[in-house]
C-alpha positions in Angstrom: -95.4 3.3 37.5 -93.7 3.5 40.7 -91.0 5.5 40.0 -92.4 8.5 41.6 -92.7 6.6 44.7 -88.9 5.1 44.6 -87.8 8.7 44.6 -89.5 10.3 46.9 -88.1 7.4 49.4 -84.6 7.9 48.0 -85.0 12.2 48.7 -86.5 11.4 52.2 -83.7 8.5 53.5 -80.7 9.7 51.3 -81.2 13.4 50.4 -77.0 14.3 51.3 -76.5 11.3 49.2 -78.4 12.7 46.0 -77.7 16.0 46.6 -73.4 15.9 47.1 -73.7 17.8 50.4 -72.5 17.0 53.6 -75.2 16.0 56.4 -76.5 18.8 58.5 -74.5 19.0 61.8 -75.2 17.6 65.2 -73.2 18.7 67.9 -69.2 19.8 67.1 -68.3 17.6 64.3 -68.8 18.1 60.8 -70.0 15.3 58.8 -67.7 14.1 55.5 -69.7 15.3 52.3 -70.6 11.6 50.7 -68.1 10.9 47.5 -69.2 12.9 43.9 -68.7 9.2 42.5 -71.5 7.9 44.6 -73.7 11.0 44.1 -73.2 10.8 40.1 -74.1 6.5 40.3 -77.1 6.9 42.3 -78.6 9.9 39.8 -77.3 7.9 36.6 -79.1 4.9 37.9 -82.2 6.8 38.5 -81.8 8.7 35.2 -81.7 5.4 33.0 -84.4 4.2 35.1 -87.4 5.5 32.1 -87.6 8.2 30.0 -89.5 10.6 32.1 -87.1 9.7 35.6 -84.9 12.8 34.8 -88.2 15.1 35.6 -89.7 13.7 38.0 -85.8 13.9 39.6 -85.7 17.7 39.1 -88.8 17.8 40.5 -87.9 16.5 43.9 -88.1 18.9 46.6 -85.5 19.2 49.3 -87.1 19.2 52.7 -85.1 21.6 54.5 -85.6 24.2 51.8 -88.7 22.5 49.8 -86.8 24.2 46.4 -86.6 22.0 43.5 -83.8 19.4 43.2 -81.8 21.6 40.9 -82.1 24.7 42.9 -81.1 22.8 46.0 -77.6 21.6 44.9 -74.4 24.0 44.9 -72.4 24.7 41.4 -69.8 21.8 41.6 -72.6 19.4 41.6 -74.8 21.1 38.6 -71.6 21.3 36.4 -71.0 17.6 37.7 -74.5 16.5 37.0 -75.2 18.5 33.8 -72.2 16.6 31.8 -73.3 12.8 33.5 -74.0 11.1 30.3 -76.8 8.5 29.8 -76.4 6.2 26.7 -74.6 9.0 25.2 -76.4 11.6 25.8 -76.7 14.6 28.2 -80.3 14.2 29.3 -79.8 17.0 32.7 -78.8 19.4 29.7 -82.3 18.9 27.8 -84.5 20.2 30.7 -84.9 24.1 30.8 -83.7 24.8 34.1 -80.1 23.1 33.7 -80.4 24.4 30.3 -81.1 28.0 31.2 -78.0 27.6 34.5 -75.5 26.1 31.9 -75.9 29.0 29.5 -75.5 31.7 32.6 -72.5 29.9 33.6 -70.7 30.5 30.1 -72.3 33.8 29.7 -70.4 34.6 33.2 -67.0 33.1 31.6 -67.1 34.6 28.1 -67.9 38.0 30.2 -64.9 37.7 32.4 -62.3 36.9 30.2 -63.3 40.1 28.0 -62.7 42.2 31.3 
């Protein structure tokens, strides 16, 4: 039941954090990015959380951009996130828009090693 509420806290405190991207810059130094390992616990833990937490996830808007979760990550973290397994299976995978990404994304590599 509160669920929705836990993860709109989590996008508004720790959006880097869920998101595998460094923090936007303030002044001349660069933030680190946070660590993949703690990006992938955080989303497993929310993802095991109930069976309709993946989404509401992916339907998490990003602030900055206000796109959709999955349209507001780069490619290393949707092919990181899209294989994260949750008792077995690939629940990211199930949902049309990782679905739909995954497919381009081998499309794109049969296509280029025919050429």
């Amino acid at each position: 039941k509160c669920l929705p509420s836990v993860l709109l806290m989590l996008n508004a405190t720790i959006p880097n954090e869920l998101r595998w991207r460094s923090p936007k810059t303030r002044g001349l130094a660069e933030s680190p990015r946070p660590s993949l390992s703690l990006c992938l616990a955080i989303v497993g833990m929310i993802l095991e959380s109930a069976n309709e937490a993946t989404r509401y996830f992916l339907n998490l808007r990003d602030e900055d951009s206000c796109l959709p979760y999955w349209f507001s990550i780069d490619d290393q973290t949707r092919l990181a996130l899209s294989i994260l397994s949750i008792h077995g299976k690939f629940v990211l995978l199930q949902e049309p828009e990782v679905r739909s990404w995954a497919l381009e994304k081998l499309k794109g590599e049969v296509h280029s090693s025919v050429d």
